[in-house]
C-alpha positions in Angstrom: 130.5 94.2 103.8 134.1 92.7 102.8 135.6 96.3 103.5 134.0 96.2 107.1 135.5 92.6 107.7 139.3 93.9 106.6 139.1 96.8 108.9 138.0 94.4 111.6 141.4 92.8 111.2 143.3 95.3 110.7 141.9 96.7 114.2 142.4 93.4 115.8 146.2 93.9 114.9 146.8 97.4 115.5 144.6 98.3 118.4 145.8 97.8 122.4 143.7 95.4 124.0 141.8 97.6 126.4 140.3 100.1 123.3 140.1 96.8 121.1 137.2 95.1 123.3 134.9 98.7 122.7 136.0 99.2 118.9 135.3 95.3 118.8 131.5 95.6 119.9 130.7 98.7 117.9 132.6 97.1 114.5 130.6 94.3 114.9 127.2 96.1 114.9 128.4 97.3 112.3 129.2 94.2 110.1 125.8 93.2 111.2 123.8 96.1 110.0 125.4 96.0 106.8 125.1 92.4 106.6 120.8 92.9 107.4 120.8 95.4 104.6 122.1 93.4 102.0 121.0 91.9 99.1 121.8 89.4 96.4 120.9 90.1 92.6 120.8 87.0 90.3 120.3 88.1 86.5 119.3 85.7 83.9 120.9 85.8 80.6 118.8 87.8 78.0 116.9 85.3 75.7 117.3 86.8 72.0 113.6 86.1 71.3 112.2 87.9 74.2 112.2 91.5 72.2 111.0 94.7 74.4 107.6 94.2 73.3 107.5 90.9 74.7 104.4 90.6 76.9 104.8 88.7 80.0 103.8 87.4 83.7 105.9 86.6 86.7 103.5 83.4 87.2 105.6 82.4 90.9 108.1 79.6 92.3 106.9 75.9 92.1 109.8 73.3 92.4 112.2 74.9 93.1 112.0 76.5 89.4 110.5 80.1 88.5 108.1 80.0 86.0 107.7 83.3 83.8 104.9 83.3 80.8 105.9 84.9 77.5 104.0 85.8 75.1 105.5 87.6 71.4 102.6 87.8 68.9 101.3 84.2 67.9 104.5 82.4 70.2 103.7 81.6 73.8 106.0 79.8 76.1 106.7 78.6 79.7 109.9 79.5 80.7 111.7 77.6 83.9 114.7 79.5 85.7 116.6 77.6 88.4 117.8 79.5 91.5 120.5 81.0 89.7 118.6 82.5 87.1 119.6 80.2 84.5 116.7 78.5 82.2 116.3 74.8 82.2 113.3 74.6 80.0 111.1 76.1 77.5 107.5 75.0 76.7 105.5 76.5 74.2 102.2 76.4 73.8 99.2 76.0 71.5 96.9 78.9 71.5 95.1 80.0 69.3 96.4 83.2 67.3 95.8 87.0 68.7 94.7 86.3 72.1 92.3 89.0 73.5 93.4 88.8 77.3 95.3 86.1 78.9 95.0 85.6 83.2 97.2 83.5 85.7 96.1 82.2 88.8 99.0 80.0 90.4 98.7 77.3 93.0 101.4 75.3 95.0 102.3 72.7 92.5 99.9 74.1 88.8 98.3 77.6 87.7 95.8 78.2 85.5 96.0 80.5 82.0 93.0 81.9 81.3 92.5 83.3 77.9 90.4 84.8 75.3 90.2 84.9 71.4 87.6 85.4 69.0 87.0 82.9 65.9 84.4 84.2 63.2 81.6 85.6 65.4 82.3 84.3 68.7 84.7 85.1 71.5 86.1 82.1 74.0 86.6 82.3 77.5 89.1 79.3 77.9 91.3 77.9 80.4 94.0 75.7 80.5 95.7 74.1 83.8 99.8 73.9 83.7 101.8 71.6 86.1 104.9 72.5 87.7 107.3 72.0 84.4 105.4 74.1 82.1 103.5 71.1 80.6 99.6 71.3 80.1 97.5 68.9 82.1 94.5 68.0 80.1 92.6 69.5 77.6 91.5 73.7 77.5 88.4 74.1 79.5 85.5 76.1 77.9 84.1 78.5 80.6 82.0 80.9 78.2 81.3 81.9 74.7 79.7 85.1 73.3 78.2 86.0 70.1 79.1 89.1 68.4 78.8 91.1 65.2 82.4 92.7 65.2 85.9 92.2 65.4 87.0 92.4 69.1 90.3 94.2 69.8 90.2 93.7 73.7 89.2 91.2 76.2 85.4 91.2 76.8 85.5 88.9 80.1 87.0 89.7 82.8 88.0 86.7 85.7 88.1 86.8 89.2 89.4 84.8 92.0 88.2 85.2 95.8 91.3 85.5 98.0 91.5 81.8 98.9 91.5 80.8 95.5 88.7 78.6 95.9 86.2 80.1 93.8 86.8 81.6 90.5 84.4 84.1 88.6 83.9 85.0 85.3 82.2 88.1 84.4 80.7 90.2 81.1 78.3 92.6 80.9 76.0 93.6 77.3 75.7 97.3 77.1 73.5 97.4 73.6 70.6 98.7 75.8 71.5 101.7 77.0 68.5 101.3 79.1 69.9 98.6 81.1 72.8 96.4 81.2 72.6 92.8 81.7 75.6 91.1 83.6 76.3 87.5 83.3 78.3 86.2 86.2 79.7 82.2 86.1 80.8 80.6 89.4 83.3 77.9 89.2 85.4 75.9 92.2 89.4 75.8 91.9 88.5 72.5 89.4 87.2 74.4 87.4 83.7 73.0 87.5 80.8 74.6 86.8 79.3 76.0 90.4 76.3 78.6 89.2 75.9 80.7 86.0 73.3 83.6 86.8 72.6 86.6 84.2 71.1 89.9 85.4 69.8 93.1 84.3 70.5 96.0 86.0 68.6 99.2 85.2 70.6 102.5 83.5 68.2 104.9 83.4 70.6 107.9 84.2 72.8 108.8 81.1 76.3 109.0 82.8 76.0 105.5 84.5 78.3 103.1 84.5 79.3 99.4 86.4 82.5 99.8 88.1 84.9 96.6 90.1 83.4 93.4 89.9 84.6 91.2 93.1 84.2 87.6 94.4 84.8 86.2 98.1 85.8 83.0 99.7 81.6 82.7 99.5 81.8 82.9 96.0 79.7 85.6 96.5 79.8 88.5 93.7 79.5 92.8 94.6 80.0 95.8 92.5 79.3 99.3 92.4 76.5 101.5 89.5 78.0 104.7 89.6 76.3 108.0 88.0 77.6 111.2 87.5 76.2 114.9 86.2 78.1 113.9 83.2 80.4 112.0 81.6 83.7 113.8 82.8 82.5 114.5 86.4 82.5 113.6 90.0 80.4 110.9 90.8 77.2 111.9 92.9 75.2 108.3 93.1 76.8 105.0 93.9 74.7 101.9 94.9 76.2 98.5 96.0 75.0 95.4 94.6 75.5 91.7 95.6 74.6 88.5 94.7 75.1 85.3 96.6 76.6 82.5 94.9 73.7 80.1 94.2 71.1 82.8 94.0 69.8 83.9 90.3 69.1 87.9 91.7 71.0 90.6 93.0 70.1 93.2 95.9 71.5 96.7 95.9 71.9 99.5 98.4 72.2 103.2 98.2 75.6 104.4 99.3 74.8 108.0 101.3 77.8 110.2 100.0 77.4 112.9 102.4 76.9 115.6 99.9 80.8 115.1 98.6 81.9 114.4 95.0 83.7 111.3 94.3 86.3 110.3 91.4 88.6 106.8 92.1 86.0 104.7 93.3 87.6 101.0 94.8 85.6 98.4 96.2 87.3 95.6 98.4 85.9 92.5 100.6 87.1 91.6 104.2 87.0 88.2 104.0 87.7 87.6 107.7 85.2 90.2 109.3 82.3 89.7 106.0 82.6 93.2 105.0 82.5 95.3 102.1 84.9 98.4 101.8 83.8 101.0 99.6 86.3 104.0 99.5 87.5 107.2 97.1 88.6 110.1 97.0 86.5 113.1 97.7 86.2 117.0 96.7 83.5 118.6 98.9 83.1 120.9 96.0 82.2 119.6 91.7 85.3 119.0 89.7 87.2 120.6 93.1 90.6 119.7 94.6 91.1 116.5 96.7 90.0 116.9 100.1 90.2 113.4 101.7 89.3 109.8 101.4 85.8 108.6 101.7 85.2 105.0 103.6 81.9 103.0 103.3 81.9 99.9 105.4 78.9 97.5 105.0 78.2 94.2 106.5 77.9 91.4 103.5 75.7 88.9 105.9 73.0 91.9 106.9 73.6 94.4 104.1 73.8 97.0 106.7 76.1 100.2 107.0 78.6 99.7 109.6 80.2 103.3 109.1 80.7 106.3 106.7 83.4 108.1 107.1 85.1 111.2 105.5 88.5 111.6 106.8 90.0 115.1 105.9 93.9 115.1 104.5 95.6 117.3 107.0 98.1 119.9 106.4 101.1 118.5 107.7 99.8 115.9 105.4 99.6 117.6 102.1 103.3 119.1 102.9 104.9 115.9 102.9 103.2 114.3 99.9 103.2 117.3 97.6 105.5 117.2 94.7 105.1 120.0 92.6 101.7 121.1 93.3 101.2 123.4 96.5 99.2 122.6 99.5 95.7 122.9 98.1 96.5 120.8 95.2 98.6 118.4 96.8 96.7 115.0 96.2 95.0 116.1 93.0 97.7 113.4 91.1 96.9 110.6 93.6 95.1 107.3 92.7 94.4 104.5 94.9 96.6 101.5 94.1 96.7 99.1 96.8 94.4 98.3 99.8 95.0 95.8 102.7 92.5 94.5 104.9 93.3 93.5 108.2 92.1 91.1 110.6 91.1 93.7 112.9 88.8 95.2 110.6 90.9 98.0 110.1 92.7 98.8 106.7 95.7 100.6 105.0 95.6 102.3 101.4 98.2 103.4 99.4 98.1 105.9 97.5 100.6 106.8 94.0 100.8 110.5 92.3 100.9 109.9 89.0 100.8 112.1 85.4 101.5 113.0 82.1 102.5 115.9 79.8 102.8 116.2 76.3 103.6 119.4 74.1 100.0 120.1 73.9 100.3 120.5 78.5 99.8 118.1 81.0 97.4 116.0 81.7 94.9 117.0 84.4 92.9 114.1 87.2 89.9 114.9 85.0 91.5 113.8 81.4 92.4 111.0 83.2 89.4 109.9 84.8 87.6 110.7 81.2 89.9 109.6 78.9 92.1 107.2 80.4 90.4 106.2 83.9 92.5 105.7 86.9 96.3 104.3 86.1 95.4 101.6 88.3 91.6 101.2 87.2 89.7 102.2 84.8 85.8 102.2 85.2 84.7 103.3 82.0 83.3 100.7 79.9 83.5 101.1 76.3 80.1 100.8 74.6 80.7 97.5 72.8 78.1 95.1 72.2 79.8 93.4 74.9 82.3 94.8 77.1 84.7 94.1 80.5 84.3 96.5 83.5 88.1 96.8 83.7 90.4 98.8 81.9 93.9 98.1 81.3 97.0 98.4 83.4 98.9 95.0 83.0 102.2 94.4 83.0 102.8 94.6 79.1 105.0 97.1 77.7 103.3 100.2 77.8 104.5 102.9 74.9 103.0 106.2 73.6 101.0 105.8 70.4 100.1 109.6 69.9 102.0 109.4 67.0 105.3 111.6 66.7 104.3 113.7 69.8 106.3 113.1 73.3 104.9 112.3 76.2 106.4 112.3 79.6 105.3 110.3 82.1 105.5 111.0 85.9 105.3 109.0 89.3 106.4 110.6 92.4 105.2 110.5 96.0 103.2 107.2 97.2 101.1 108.2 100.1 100.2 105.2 102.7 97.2 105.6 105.2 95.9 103.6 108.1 92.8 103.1 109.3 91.0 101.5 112.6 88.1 99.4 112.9 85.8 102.5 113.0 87.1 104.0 109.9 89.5 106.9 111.4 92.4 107.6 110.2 95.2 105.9 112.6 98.7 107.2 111.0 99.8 108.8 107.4 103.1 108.9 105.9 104.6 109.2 102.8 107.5 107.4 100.8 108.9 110.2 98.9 110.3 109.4 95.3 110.2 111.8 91.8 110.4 109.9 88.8 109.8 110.1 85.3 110.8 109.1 81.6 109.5 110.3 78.0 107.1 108.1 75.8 106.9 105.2 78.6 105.8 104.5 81.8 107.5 100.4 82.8 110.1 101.9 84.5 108.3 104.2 87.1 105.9 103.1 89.9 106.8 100.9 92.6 107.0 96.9 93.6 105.9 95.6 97.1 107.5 92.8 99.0 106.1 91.7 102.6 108.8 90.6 105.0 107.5 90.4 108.8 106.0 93.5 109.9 107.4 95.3 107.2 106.6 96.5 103.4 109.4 97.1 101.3 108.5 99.6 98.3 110.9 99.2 95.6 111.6 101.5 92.9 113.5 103.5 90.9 115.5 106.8 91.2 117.1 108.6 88.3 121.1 109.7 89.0 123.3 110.9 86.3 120.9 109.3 84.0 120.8 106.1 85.0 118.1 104.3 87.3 119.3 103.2 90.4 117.0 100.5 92.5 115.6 101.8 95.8 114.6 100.1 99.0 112.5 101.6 101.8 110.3 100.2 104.4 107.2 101.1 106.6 106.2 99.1 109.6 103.0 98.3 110.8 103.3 101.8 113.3 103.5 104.3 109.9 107.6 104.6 110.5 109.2 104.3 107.1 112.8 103.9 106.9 115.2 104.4 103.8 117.8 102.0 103.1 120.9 102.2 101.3 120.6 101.8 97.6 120.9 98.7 96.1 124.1 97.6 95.9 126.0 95.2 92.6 123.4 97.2 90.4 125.5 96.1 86.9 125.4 98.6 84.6 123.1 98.3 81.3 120.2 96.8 83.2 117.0 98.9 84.0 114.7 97.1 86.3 110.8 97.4 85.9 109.9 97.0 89.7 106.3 98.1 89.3 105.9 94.2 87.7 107.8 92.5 90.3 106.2 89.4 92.2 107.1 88.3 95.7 108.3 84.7 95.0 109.4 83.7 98.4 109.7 84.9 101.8 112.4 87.4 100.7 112.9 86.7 97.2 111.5 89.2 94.5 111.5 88.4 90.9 111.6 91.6 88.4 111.7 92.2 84.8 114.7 94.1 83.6 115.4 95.6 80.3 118.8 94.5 78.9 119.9 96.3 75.3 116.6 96.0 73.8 115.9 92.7 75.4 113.8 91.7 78.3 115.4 90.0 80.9 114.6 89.0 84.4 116.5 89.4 87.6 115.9 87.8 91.2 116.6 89.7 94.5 117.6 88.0 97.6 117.1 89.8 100.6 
């Protein structure tokens, strides 16, 4: 931008008038393009406690400060950075030691940290509300307790909010009877009090069943999805919906007509403004086959009806622009769903990530992930604990190989972004196109999102000369992406971990970085 502005007045000088008045208009275009396409990169100084193992949350903006949780073994602080990245406080807290799971839910001016531990026999489901310095306000909040006869080594809840934040949901499920399952689900308001506590059973009779996203609305209504397969590391053949209203002590359940198609990454999402239930995945029209499209279930929450099923087919031009290094056939075989926008309209977009692994042993196919691992974004498999959560893991702690001495390389490359109308057809498709990969750790691939106007910026990393170098592109709400320049005043020695950023302000992006074996944080202006 500086450059632009010398030549500007070294033109002014130079030129004759009558040329000066069109270089003059073009010039300043120019200024103003580069000027739109800039951005301003704030790095806070590395704090020698927080080591690369440190877990953490971007928790938002609140007064002006940032507030970023941290969390190394039994230590747990508040940190407040100003607007230049610099931190003016640092509260710690009092939890108890080796936390199962901790949550945030932020409002304007407080959040909440939700958290779990187990003490003897029992496991807590606690809360705690935190004002806009980092202090507690009041006392921990007891939301549920559970009795078990071993030592937990994940979170056995898991907590929900409905989009508005009004209602707040706390979910486990007991899987001792492999008969049936019974699900507790406990209904609060945002004060944390007490709404409705219901437990039901829900019948297992097939062997390869399983309970898969829990959600909540601005009813504080609950649904999910009991999914079966032919077996344990196969498509899924039967999916029902269930749903329970908020002060009601039963659920009712639906069968979901697949249309004779196999299905592996199921999602479930609510359309708060239109009372809908999306239910959609990706499809093979032949047992353990390739990808062949995306499958859309629309019901109506007030009437429990269908609305629409729809199978939309990936097309060809399609599968040329989001294949990597697979071939056409093969093409979205690496592709999980990761994101999933309702609109007001009642229409929808999804994106879509490739993603992978190899080790020496070979790679990683979709069906060791959906058996092993589960999706990289969600995992539906629950472990057959006395209790256990319907989620699997993919939260923004440090993520490291622990097969032992054997290296594994993780890939991310092509995120694939699809829109949909109001009757479920496919409207537009394109992809951002992006290769990435790194050996025995995954927290600097994938992607961040930030929402500015019409557009969504997908930020994320591209290897050169070995080093990783920030990347900008957009897509509008038409499917048009657009790649901007890479980020410029990158300094050297910090990597940038976009797929944990938050969206802070109405262009400001908060990040984690990684600064010689430190974690760090960094703030993007744009």
């Amino acid at each position: 931008m500086v450059s632009n502005i010398v030549f500007l007045h070294l033109l002014v000088i130079i030129m004759p008038m009558s040329t000066m008045k069109k270089s003059f208009f073009i010039l300043f275009g120019l200024f103003l393009v580069t000027l739109a396409h800039s951005q301003k990169i704030t790095y806070a100084e590395p704090d020698r406690d927080d080591a690369r193992n440190l877990n953490f949350e971007i928790i938002g903006k609140m007064n002006d400060n940032i507030l970023i949780y941290k969390g190394y073994r039994d230590n747990h602080f508040i940190a407040l950075y100003d607007n230049d990245m610099k931190m003016v406080d640092k509260q710690k807290l009092n939890l108890p030691e080796r936390l199962l799971q901790t949550d945030f839910l932020a409002y304007r001016d407080y959040f909440y940290l939700f958290y779990q531990y187990q003490r003897r026999n029992v496991v807590y489901c606690m809360a705690l509300k935190i004002n806009a310095d980092g202090k507690k306000v009041g006392e921990p909040i007891e939301l549920d307790t559970s009795n078990i006869n071993y030592s937990a080594s994940k979170k056995i809840y898991t907590v929900l909010n409905s989009d508005d934040k009004q209602r707040i949901g706390v979910v486990k499920i007991n899987t001792k009877n492999e008969r049936y399952h019974a699900v507790t689900m406990s209904l609060f308001d945002k004060e944390l009090t007490p709404v409705h506590r219901a437990r039901v059973v829900i019948p297992m009779e097939e062997k390869n069943s399983f309970l898969t996203e829990f959600v909540l609305d601005n009813d504080g209504d609950f649904a999910f999805l009991r999914a079966t397969g032919s077996s344990q590391n196969d498509n899924i053949n039967r999916l029902g919906l269930y749903t329970k209203r908020a002060m009601e002590d039963s659920v009712t359940n639906v069968e979901i007509d697949l249309m004779k198609l196999y299905m592996d990454d199921l999602r479930l999402k609510v359309d708060n403004s239109n009372k809908h239930y999306l239910v959609t995945s990706f499809f093979s029209k032949s047992k353990r086959g390739n990808v062949d499209g995306l499958f859309c279930s629309l019901w109506n929450k007030n009437t429990g009806q269908l609305i629409y099923n729809n199978a939309n087919t990936l097309s060809d031009q399609l599968r040329n622009e989001a294949k990597s290094e697979n071939g056409m056939k093969t093409a979205f075989n690496d592709f999980f769903l990761s994101n999933i926008i309702m609109r007001k309209d009642g229409g929808y977009v999804i994106a879509s990530e490739s993603v992978y692994t190899s080790a020496r042993s070979g790679p990683y196919n979709r069906w060791d992930y959906m058996n092993g691992f589960g999706s990289p974004y969600y995992s539906p498999y629950s472990s057959y604990y006395y209790y256990s959560s319907p989620y699997g893991g993919y939260y923004p702690w440090w993520r490291y190989n622990n097969f032992g001495y054997q290296v594994t390389r993780y890939f991310s490359d092509n995120i694939a972004i699809l829109s949909f109308d109001t009757t479920g057809k496919m409207e537009w498709a394109n992809v951002v196109r992006k290769s990435q990969y790194d050996d025995n750790t995954d927290n600097f691939l994938g992607y961040g999102t930030m929402t500015t106007g019409s557009e969504v910026h997908f930020i994320f990393n591209l290897l050169e000369k070995r080093d990783w170098l920030l990347t900008d592109q957009t897509i509008n709400s038409e499917g048009v992406v657009k790649r901007t320049p890479t980020f410029k005043n990158l300094d050297k020695g910090y990597d940038f971990m976009p797929r944990f950023a938050k969206q802070v302000g109405s262009r400001q992006l908060v990040l984690p970085v990684n600064y010689r074996n430190y974690v760090s944080f960094a703030k993007i202006e744009f």
